[in-house]
C-alpha positions as CSV (number, residue, x, y, z in Angstrom):
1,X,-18.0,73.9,169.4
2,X,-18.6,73.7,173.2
3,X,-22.4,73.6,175.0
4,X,-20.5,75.8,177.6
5,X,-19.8,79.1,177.9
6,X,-18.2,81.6,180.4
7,X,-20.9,83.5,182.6
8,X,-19.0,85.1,185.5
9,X,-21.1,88.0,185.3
10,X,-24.3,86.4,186.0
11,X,-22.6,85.4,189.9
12,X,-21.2,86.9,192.5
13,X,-18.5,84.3,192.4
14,X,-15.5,85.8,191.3
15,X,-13.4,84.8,188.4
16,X,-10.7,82.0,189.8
17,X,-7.2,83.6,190.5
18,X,-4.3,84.3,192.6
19,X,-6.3,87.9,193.8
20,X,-9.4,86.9,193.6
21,X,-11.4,88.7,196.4
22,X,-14.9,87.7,197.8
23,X,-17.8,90.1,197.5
24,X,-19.3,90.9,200.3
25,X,-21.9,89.1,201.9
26,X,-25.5,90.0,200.6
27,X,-28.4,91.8,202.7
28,X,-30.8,92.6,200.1
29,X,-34.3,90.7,199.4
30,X,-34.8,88.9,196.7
31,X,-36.4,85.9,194.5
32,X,-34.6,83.1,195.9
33,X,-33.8,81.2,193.1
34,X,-33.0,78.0,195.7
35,X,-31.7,77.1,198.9
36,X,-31.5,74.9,201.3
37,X,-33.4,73.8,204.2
38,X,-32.1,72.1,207.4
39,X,-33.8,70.8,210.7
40,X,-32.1,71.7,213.4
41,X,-33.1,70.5,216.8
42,X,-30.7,73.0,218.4
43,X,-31.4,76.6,216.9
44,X,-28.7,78.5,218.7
45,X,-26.0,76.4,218.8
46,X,-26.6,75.6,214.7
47,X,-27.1,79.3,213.9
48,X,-23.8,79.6,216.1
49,X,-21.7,77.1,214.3
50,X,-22.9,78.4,210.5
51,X,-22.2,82.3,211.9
52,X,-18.4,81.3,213.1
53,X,-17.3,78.5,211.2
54,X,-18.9,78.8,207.9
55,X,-18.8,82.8,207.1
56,X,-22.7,82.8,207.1
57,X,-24.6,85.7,208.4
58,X,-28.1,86.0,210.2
59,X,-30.6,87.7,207.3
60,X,-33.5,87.3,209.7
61,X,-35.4,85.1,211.6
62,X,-38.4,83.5,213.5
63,X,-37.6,83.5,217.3
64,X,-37.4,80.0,218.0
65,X,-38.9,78.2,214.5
66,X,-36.6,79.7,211.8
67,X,-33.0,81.7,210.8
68,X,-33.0,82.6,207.0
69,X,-28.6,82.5,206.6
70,X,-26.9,83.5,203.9
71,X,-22.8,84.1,202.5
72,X,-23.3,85.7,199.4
73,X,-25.9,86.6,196.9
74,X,-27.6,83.0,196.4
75,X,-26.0,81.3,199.2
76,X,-29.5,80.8,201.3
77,X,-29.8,78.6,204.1
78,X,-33.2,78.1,206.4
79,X,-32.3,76.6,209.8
80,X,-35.6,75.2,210.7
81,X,-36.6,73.8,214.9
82,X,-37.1,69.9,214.5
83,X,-37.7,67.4,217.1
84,X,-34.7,65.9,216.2
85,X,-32.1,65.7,213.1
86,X,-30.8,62.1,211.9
87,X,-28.2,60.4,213.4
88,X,-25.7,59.7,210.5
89,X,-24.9,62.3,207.7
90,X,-26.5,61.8,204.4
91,X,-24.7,60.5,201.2
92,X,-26.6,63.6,200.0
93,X,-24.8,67.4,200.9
94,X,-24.9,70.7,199.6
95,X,-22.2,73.0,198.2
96,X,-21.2,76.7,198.2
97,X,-18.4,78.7,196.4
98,X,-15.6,80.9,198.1
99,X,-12.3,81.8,196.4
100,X,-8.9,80.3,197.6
101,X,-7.9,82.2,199.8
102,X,-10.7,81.6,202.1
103,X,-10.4,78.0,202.0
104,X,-8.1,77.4,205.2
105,X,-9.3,79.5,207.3
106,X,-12.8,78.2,206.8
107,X,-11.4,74.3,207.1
108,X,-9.7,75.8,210.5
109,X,-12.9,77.4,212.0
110,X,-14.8,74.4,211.3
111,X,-12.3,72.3,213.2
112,X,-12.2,74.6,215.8
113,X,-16.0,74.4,216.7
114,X,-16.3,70.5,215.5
115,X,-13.3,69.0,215.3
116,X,-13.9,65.8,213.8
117,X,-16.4,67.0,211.5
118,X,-13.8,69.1,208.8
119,X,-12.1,66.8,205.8
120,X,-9.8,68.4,204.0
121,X,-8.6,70.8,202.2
122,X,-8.1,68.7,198.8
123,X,-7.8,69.5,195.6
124,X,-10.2,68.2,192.9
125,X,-9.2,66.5,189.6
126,X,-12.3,69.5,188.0
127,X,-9.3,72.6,189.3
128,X,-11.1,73.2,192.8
129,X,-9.8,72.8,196.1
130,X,-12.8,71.3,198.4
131,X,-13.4,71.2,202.6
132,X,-16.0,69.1,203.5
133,X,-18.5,69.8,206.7
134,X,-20.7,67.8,208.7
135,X,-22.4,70.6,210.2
136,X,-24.3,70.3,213.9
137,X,-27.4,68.9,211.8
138,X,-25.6,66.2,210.4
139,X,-25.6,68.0,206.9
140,X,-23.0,67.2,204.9
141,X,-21.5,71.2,203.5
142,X,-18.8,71.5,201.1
143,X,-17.2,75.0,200.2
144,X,-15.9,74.6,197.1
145,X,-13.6,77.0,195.4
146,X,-11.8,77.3,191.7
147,X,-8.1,77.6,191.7
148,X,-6.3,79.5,189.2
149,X,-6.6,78.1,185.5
150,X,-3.4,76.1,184.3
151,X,-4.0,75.4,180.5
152,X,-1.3,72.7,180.7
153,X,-2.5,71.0,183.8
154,X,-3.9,67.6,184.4
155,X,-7.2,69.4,185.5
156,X,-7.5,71.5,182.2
157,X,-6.9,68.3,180.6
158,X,-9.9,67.4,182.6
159,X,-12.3,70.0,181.8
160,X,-11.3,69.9,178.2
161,X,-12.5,66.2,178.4
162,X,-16.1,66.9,179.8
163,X,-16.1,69.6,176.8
164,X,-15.4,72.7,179.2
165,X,-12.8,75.1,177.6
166,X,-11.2,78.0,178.9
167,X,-12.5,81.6,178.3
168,X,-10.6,83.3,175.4
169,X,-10.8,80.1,173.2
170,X,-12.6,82.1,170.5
171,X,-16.4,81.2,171.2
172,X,-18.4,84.3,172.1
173,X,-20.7,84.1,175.5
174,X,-23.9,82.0,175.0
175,X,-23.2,81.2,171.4
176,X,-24.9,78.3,171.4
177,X,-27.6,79.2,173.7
178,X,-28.9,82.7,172.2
């Protein structure tokens, strides 16, 4: 019996697939259950970068001090005015989900607006394909997304390992943790 169990109707990311479309991006006001925070000592040109290269919108913001962004429901980012942001990347980053399909064209914005800051796309050995961003800031992004399920792939093989099966194998939702 697995600890894990298939909750795509508790997120707004969609169930991995061929057709898999994004929802749209989120304006309501809620609870943020996290996000991220990021010194910027160049507002604009951040906010500018995130808006075209990343898919994130402007929810609102603090003239000068602060821009809440966000993608999707629970995709929150605060862009906050700093003196000045480090000069190197962390080892440290944050990531976000999209479906396929948005994958290359996110990995080709990026590189339009930073060239050198965009590595991939690759494909992970856990069945996602991966771009990773060093944003204006020097924050290290990735948007991660699931491909479609193979049950006889070398990545289901994978996830089977870690103790991560497929939906359908016959445990009900949250068996173990009701």
């Amino acid at each position: 019996m697995s600890d894990y169990y298939n909750a795509f109707e508790m997120s707004p990311v969609p169930a991995p697939g061929p057709d898999a479309v994004p929802p749209e991006p989120f304006r309501g006001i809620y609870g943020m259950p996290a996000f991220v925070t990021i010194p910027t000592s160049d507002l604009a040109a951040s906010v500018d970068f995130w808006v075209r290269g990343l898919g994130f919108f402007e929810l609102f913001g603090v003239p000068g001090t602060m821009v809440h962004l966000r993608r999707w429901a629970f995709q929150d980012v605060l862009l906050v005015s700093a003196a000045s942001v480090p000069e190197q990347p962390p080892a440290m980053g944050f990531s976000f989900a999209g479906v396929l399909g948005q994958v290359d064209a996110l990995a080709e914005a990026c590189r339009a607006l930073r060239p050198y800051a965009v590595d991939g796309p690759r494909d992970t050995p856990w069945n996602t394909r991966d771009v990773e961003v060093i944003t204006p800031e020097n924050a290290r992004v990735v948007f991660t997304a699931a491909k479609p399920f193979d049950p006889a792939s070398q990545e289901a093989r994978n996830l089977e390992a870690m103790g991560i099966t497929p939906p359908g194998d016959g445990l009900a939702d949250n068996e173990r943790h009701a």
